[in-house]
Each structure stands twice: as C-alpha cells, then as structure tokens.
N, C-alpha and C positions, 0 to 999 in steps of 0.2 A: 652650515646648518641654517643660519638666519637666511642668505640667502634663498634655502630651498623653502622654507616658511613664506616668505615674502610671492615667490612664484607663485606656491599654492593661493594664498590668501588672494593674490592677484586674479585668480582663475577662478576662483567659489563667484571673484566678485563679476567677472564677465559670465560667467554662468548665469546667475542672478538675473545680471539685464538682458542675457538673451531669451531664460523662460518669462519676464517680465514682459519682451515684446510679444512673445508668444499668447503670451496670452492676452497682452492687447488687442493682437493680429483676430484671436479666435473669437474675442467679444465684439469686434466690429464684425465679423461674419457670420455672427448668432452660432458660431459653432459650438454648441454645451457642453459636449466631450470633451474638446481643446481645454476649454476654460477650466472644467473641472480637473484637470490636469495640474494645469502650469499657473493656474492664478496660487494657488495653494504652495506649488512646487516653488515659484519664484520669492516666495515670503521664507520658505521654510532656506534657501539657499542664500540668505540675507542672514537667518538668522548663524548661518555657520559663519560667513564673513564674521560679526562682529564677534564669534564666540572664539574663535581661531586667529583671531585681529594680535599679529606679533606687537608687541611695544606697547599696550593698554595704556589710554589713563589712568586707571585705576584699577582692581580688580573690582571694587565696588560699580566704578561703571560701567564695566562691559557687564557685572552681573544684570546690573539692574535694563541696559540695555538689550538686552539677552533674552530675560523677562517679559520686557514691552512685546519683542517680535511674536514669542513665541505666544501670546496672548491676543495679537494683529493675526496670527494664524488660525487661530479660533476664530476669530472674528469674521476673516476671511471664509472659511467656511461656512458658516451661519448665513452670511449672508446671500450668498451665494445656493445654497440647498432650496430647493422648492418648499412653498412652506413662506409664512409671514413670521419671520426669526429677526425683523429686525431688530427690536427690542436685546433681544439675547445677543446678537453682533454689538450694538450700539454701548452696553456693559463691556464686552469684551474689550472694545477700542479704550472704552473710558479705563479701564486696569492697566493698559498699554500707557496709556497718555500719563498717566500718576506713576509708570515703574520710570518713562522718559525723563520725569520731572525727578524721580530720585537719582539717576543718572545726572543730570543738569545741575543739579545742588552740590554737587561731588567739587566739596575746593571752592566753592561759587555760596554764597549767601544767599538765600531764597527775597527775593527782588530787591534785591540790592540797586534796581533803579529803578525805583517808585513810578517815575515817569515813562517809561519804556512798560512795564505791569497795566496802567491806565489805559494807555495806549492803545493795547493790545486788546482788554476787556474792553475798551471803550467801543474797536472793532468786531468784535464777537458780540455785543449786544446790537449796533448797526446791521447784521448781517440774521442775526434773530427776528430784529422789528422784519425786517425784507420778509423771512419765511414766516411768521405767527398769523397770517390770513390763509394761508395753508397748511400752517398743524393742526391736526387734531386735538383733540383737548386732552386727551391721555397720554399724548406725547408731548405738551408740552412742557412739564415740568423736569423728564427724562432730557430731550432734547436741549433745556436749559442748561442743566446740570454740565452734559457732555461739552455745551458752546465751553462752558465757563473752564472746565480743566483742558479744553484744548486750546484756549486761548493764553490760561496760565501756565503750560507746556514750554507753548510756541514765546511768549514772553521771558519765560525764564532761558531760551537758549539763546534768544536776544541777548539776554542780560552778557551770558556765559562769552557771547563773542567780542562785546563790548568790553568785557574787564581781561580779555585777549586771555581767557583760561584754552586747558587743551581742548581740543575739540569744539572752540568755539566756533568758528566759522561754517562747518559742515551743518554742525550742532543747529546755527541759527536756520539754514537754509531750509534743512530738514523740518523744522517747524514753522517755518515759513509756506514750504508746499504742503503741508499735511492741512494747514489752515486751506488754501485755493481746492484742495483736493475736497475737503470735506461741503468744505461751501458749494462746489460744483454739485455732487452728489447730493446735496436738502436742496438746492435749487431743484433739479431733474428731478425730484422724487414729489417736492410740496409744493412746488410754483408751475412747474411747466417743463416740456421736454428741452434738451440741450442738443444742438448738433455737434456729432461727433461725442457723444458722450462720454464712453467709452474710453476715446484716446483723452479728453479731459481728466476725466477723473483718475482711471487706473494712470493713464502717463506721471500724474503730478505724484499719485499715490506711492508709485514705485520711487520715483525721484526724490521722495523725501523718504521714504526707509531707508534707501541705499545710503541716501546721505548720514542719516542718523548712525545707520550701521557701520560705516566707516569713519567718523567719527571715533570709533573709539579707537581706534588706532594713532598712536601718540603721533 
C-alpha cells in the first residue's frame, strides 16, 4: 500500500512539472489558450502532490501548505485574465506566503535566527529601493507590504533548514526561488522588459512551489 502511495505521489509530482513546462513552453509562444490551460493546471497538480504527500511533517503543515497553493491558484488566475487584477493576485500571493509561513513555524520558532530574519528583510528592502522609481504611488504601500511577508516566508524557511527541522531544505529553496521569481516579475513589470521573461519568472516560480510542495513529505 505505502508503496502504491509513493508511485502515485511520484507521478502528481512529474505531472506538475510537465503541465509546468507546458505552460512555460505556451507563454514563450504567446500561446493564451495553452497558458490558460496549464499555468493554472500545473499549480492546481502541486497542490495534490503536497495534499497526497505519504509520511507529512505534520498534518498542520501540509494543511497550511495546501492552503498557500490553493490561494497561488487564485492568484495565478488573476493574474493572468485580461483585465488589471494585479492588485487582487498580488492579495492572493500575500495569503499564500502567511499560510507558507504557518507551515514553516510548524516545530521551528518564528525567527529563531534573528540574523538570517535581517538578512533576508535587509534583501527585500534592496530590491524595493531597485523598483520604487517605478511604482506607482498606489502600489506602493501594497507592493511594500507583499516585499515584507515574502521576505519573512523565504527567511523563515531559511531558519527551518538551518535548525535541520523536516522539510527544511526543500522548504528553504522553495523560498529562496519564490524570492528570484517575484523579483524577476516587478522588475519586467516596473523597471523594464526581461529577456526570456517567461522562462525566468514562471521557471523559478514553478521551482519553488514544487519545492515547497514537496517539502511536506517527511
């Protein structure tokens, strides 16, 4: 039985990266159909990975990681629909990134390295000053807010991998590219185009849900 759990779980999770590339494939080809496919499809097939994840850290954190996804899935659509929804995506990520962080607390102290927390905010305010001569003014205090709980996500799964809790390592990488992923994405959006945008942003994007999502498998 465990073994057949194991195969499954295995296969949600190559399913995942393959509608993940798929959908990478379709945004580099401006294909809108495609994307409005599989970008959604590939989030929603992450969220089963960690929901179906045999051996959980906890059951608290695959809840709360479970949550994140399925609220990156909204977001994921929002953004993506014709229509200026950033705002309403940019909420959605931010509930994603606070369910991450109750997941990451799970057995783990909320910054238990004060220094690694700095760090991390000290990085997400560097990368603010970069974009604040192209936010808008209405977006700035939004886009603040967002820097600040993804930075204190991405630090606290640092924390998580450093005091070698479960799921640390995944955990940290996972927040590690959700940071280069989001950064890529306000660059291209408030500074200037990126080449290859596309594979930048969704590649890292994907690479760090997968990671998070599997993470919660002890």
């Amino acid at each position: 039985m465990s073994s057949s759990i194991d195969r499954y779980n295995t296969a949600l999770g190559a399913a995942a990266l393959l509608a993940a590339a798929a959908a990478i494939a379709a945004a580099l080809a401006g294909s809108t159909t495609a994307l409005y496919l599989f970008k959604p499809l590939a989030t929603a097939l992450l969220l089963a990975l960690a929901w179906f994840a045999p051996r959980p850290v906890s059951a608290r954190y695959r809840g709360a990681v479970a949550f994140g996804l399925a609220a990156s899935l909204i977001g994921d659509v929002l953004l993506m629909l014709p229509g200026d929804l950033f705002v309403p995506g940019l909420v959605a990520f931010l509930i994603a990134h606070l369910a991450y962080l109750v997941a990451f607390t799970d057995g783990v102290r909320f910054a238990a390295r004060p220094l690694t927390w700095a760090l991390f905010l000290l990085s997400a305010g560097a990368i603010l000053w970069l974009l604040w001569p192209g936010l808008p003014a209405a977006l700035r205090i939004p886009v603040g807010a967002y820097a600040a709980a993804l930075a204190t996500m991405a630090a606290q799964a640092a924390v998580r991998w450093q005091l070698r809790a479960p799921g640390g390592t995944l955990a940290a990488c996972g927040g590690l590219l959700f940071l280069a992923s989001d950064t890529c994405l306000a660059y291209g959006r408030f500074r200037g185009a990126l080449p290859l945008a596309p594979l930048l942003i969704l590649g890292t994007y994907y690479a760090a849900q997968w990671c998070i999502a599997r993470s919660v498998r002890r």
